[in-house]
C-alpha positions in Angstrom: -122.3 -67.5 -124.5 -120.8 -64.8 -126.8 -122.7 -61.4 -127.4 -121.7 -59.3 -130.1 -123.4 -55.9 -129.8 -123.9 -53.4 -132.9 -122.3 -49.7 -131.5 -121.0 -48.3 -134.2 -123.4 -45.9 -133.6 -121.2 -44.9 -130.6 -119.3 -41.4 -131.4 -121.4 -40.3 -134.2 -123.7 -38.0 -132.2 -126.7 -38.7 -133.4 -129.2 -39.1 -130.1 -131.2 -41.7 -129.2 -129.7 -44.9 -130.6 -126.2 -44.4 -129.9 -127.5 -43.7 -125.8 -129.4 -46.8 -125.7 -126.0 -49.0 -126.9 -123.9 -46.9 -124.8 -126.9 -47.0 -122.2 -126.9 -51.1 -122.5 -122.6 -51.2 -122.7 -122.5 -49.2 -119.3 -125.4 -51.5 -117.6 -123.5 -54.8 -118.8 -120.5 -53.5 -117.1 -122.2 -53.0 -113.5 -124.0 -56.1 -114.1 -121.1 -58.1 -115.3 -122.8 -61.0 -116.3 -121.2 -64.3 -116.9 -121.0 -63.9 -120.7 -118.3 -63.1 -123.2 -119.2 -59.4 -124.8 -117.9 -58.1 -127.2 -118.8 -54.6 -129.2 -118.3 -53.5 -133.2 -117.2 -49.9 -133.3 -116.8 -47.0 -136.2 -113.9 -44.4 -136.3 -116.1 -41.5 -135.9 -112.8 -39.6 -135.0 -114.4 -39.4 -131.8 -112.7 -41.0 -128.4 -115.6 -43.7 -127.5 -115.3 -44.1 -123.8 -116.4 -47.2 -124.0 -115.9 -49.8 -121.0 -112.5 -51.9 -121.1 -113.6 -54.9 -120.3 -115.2 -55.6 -123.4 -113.1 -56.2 -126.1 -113.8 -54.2 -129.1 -113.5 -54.9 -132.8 -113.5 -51.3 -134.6 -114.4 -51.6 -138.4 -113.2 -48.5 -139.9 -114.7 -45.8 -141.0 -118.8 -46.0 -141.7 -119.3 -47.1 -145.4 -122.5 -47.3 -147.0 -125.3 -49.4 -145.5 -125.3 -52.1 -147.8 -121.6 -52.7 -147.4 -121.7 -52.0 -143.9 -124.3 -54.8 -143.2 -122.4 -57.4 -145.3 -119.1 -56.4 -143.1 -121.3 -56.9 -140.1 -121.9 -61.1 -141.1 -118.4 -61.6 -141.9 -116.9 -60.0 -138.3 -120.2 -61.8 -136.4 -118.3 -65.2 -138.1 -115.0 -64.6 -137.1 -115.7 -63.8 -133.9 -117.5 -67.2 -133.2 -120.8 -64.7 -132.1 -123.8 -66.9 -130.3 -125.9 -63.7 -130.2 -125.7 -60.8 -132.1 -127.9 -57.1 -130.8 -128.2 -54.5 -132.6 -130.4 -50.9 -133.3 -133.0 -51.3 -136.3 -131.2 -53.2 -138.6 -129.6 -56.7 -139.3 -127.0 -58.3 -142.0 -128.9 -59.9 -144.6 -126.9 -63.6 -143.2 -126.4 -63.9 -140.2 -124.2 -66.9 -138.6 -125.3 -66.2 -135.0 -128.9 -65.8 -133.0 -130.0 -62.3 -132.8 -132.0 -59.4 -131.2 -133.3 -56.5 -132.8 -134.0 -53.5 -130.8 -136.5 -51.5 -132.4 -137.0 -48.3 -130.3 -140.1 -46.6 -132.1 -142.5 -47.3 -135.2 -142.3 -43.5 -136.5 -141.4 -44.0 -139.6 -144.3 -46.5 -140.1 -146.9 -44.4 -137.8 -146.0 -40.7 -138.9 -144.2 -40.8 -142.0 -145.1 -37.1 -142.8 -142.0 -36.4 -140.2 -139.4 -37.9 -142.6 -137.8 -37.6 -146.2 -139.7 -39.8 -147.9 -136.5 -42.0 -148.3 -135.4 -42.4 -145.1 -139.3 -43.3 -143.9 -139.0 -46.0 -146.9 -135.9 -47.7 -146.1 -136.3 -47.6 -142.0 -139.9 -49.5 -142.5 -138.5 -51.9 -145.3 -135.2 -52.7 -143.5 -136.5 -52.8 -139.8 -139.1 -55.2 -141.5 -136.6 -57.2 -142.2 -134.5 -57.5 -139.5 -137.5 -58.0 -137.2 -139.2 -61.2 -139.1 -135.6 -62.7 -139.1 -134.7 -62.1 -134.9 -135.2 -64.4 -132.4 -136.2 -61.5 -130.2 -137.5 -57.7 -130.8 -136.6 -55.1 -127.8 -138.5 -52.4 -127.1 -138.3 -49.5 -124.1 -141.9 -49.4 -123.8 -146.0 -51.0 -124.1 -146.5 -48.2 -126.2 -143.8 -49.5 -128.5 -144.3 -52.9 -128.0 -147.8 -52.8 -129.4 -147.2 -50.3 -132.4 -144.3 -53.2 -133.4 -146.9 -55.7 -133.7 -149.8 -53.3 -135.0 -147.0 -52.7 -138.2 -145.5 -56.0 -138.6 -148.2 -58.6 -137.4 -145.7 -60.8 -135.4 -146.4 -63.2 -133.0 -147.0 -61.1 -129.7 -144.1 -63.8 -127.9 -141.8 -62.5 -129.7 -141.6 -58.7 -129.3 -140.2 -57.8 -125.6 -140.5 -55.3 -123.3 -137.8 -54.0 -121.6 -137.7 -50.9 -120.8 -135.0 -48.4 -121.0 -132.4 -46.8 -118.6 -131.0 -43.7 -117.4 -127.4 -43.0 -116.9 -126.0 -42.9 -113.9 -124.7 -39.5 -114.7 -127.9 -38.3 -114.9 -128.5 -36.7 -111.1 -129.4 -34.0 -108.9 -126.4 -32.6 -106.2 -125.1 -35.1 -103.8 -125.9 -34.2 -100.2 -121.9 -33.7 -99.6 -122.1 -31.5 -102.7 -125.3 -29.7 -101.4 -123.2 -28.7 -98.6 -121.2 -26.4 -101.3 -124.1 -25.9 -103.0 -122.6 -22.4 -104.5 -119.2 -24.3 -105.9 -121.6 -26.9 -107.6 -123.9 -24.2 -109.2 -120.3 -22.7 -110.1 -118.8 -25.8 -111.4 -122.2 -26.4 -113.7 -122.3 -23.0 -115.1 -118.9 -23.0 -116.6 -119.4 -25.8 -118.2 -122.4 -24.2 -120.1 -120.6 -20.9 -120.5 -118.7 -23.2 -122.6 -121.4 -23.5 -124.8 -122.1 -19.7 -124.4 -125.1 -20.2 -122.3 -125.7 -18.1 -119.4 -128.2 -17.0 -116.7 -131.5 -19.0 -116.2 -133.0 -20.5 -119.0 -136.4 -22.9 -120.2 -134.4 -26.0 -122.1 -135.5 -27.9 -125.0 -133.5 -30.9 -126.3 -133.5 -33.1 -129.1 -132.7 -33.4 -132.9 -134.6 -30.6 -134.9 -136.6 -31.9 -136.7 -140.7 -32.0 -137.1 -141.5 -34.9 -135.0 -140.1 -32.9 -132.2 -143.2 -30.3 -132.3 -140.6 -27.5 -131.9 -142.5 -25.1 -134.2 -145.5 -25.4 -131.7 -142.9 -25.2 -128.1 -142.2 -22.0 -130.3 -145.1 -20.1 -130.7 -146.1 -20.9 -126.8 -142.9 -19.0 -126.2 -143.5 -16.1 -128.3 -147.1 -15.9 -126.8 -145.3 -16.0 -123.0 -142.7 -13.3 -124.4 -146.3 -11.5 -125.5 -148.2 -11.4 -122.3 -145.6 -11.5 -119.6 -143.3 -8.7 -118.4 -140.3 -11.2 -118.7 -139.4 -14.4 -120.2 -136.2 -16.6 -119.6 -134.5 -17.4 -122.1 -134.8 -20.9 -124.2 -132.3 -23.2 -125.6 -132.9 -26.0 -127.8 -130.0 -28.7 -127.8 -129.6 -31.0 -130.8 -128.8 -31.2 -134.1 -130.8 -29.5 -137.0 -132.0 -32.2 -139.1 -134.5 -32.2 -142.2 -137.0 -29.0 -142.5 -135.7 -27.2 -140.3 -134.0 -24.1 -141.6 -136.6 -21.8 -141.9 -137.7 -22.9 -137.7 -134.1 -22.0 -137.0 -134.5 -18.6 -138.5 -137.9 -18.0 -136.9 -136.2 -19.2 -132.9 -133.0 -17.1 -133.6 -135.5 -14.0 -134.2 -137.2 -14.5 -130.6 -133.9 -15.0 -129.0 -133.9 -19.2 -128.7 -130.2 -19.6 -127.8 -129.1 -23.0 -130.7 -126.0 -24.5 -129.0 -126.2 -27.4 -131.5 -125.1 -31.1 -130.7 -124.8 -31.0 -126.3 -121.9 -33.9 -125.4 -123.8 -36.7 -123.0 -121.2 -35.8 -120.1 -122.2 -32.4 -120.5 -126.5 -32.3 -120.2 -126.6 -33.4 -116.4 -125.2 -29.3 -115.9 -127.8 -28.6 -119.1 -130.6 -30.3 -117.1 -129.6 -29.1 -113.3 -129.1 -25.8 -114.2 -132.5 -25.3 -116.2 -135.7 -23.9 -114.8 -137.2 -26.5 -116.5 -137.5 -29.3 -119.7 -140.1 -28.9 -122.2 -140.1 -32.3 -124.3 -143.2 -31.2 -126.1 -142.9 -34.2 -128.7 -145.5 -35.9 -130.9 -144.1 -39.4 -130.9 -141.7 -41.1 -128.9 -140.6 -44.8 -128.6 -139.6 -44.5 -124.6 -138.2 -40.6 -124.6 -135.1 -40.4 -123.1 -135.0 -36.9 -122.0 -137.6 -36.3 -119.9 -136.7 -39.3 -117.3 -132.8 -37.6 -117.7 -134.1 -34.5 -116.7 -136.3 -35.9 -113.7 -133.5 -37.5 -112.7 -131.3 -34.7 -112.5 -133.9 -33.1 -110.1 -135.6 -31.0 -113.2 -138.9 -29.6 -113.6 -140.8 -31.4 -116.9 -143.6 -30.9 -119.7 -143.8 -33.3 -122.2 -146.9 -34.4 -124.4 -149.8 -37.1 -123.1 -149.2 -39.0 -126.4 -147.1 -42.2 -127.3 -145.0 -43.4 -124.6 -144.3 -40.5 -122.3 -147.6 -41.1 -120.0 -146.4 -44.3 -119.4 -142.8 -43.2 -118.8 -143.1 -40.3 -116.9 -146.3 -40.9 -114.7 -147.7 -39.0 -112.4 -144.2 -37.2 -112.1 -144.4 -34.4 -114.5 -147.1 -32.0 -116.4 -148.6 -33.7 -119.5 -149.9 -31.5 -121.8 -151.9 -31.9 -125.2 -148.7 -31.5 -127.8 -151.2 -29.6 -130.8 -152.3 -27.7 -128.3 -150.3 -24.3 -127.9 -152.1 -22.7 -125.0 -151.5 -26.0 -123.1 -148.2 -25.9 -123.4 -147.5 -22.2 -123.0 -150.3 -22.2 -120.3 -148.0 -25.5 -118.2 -145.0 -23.6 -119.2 -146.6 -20.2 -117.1 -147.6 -22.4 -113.8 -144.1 -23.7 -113.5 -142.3 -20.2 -113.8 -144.7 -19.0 -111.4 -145.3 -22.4 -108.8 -142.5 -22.8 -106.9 -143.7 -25.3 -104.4 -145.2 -27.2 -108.3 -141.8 -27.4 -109.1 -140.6 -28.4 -105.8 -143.3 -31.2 -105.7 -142.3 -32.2 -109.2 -138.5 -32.2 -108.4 -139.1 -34.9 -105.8 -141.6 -36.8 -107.6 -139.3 -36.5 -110.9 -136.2 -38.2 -109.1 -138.1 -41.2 -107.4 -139.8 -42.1 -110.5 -136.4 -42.1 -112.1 -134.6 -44.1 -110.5 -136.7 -46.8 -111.6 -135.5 -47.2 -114.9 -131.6 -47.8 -114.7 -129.3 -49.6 -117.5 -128.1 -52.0 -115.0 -132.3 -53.2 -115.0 -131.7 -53.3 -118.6 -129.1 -55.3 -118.8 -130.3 -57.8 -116.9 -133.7 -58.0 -118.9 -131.8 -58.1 -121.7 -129.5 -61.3 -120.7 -132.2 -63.1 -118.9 -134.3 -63.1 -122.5 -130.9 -63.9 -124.3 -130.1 -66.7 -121.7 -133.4 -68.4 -121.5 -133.7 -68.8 -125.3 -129.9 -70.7 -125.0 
């Protein structure tokens, strides 16, 4: 069998789709199934760091969608493709068997969060690609059943399989832990890099509404209000759509804006934080809060969408349009040390049971047994 998989998203820096490719590449290398792979890249102008093993065929640089799909059919044939994965979208022809992963419906559920464009062509597109896949993926229930609450499918056809973290995503080593000072060291200058410094409350993801930044904001200010100190906050990612005039208002109380954070680079992000707020109002799997349990961290994120079921029992779930919750969860962990203790322990085991390699194999066990 011959997999083709879509990562041209690889090296464009754009969050969660490009980590669930690169996520899926770097479980298909530990796994090393008994499959041909092989992976369509972009010149981002980015090194990919992509595994060896699988042979890649790079296409250039991006071109407009409709092009770029078209380009997509005429590779998959050429390449003699039995099975061809890929984010959201599909070719319009496709020669091969394929798999759609579909990660979230927010576009469909919450339209409000987007240009009005881009909601548009991510519902009609991903419409498209799903009713013409063998298989849909998904990283969570949650997901699986807003698929089939948007696009009536058969319930058979839309997987779950949930997502992974990276293996790069962890707390100290005990041999490091025996250095513990030269590790704290090594971590900070990486993030003076960045020009962060000190202790610090993190936020990450792309700024934009769905993110519920503006609320994680004004629990901030209300903290900087009614306590005699605040750490700092920085919020990773990259602005996106409506976002200036938030980015005016977090610059004024002193959020810190480092911009785009490189994937090798948040494990010293989320280690050397006091703690992750992921405060979102949506989420397909939400990637962040399992990295950051992972790495031993501290978390609040929302008790809507997927993140109950992703995070369990092993972080603080709080209502997301509620602002005293979240300031009020944010307060208990700057003051609870044995809280974040507990939660440190309790975030690492219930990480480690989502890992790439687990997703890989879901992945070619559903490819497999449909031949």
């Amino acid at each position: 069998m011959h997999l083709v998989i879509n990562a041209t998203e690889v090296g464009r820096g754009r969050g969660g789709n490009e980590q669930y490719i690169m996520g899926l590449i770097e479980g298909l290398a530990q796994l090393k199934p008994d499959i041909q792979v092989s992976l369509l890249t972009c010149d981002w102008g980015v090194p990919l760091n992509l595994p060896s093993i699988f042979p890649q065929v790079c296409l250039g640089p991006y071109r407009r969608l409709p092009f770029f799909l078209w380009q997509q059919t005429r590779v998959l044939r050429r390449l003699g493709a039995d099975w061809y994965l890929a984010n959201f979208f599909m070719p319009p022809i496709l020669p091969c068997q394929s798999a759609v992963a579909v990660h979230d419906m927010s576009f469909a559920a919450h339209p409000e969060y987007f240009p009005r464009t881009i909601a548009w062509y991510m519902y009609g597109l991903t419409c498209r690609a799903v009713r013409q896949a063998r298989w849909v993926l998904t990283g969570s229930e949650f997901s699986r059943q807003e698929i089939l609450r948007f696009y009536k499918l058969t319930p058979e056809k839309v997987i779950l399989i949930y997502d992974g973290v990276s293996a790069i995503f962890r707390p100290f080593t005990e041999a490091e832990q025996e250095a513990p000072d030269a590790c704290v060291r090594a971590d900070r200058a990486r993030l003076a890099e960045y020009g962060v410094d000190g202790d610090y409350i993190f936020a990450l993801g792309n700024i934009h509404p769905r993110k519920n930044l503006g609320r994680l904001l004004d629990a901030y200010v209300s903290l900087q209000q009614h306590r005699n100190s605040m750490p700092p906050m920085v919020w990773g990612g990259t602005p996106r759509w409506e976002s200036h005039s938030l980015l005016a208002r977090a610059r004024e109380a002193g959020v810190f804006l480092p911009g785009f954070i490189a994937q090798e680079d948040l494990p010293c992000f989320y280690r050397q934080a006091i703690m992750l707020v992921y405060p979102s109002l949506y989420e397909g799997f939400g990637l962040p809060p399992v990295e950051a349990m992972a790495c031993g961290t501290p978390v609040i994120t929302s008790k809507v969408s997927s993140l109950p079921e992703v995070v369990g029992e092993a972080a603080l779930t709080v209502d997301p349009f509620n602002t005293d919750e979240i300031a009020h969860a944010m307060a208990r962990l700057l003051d609870d040390s044995a809280l974040r203790a507990h939660l440190r322990t309790a975030g690492i085991a219930r990480a480690a049971q989502f890992t790439w390699r687990r997703t890989a194999e879901g992945v070619i066990t559903q490819l497999m047994a449909a031949g």
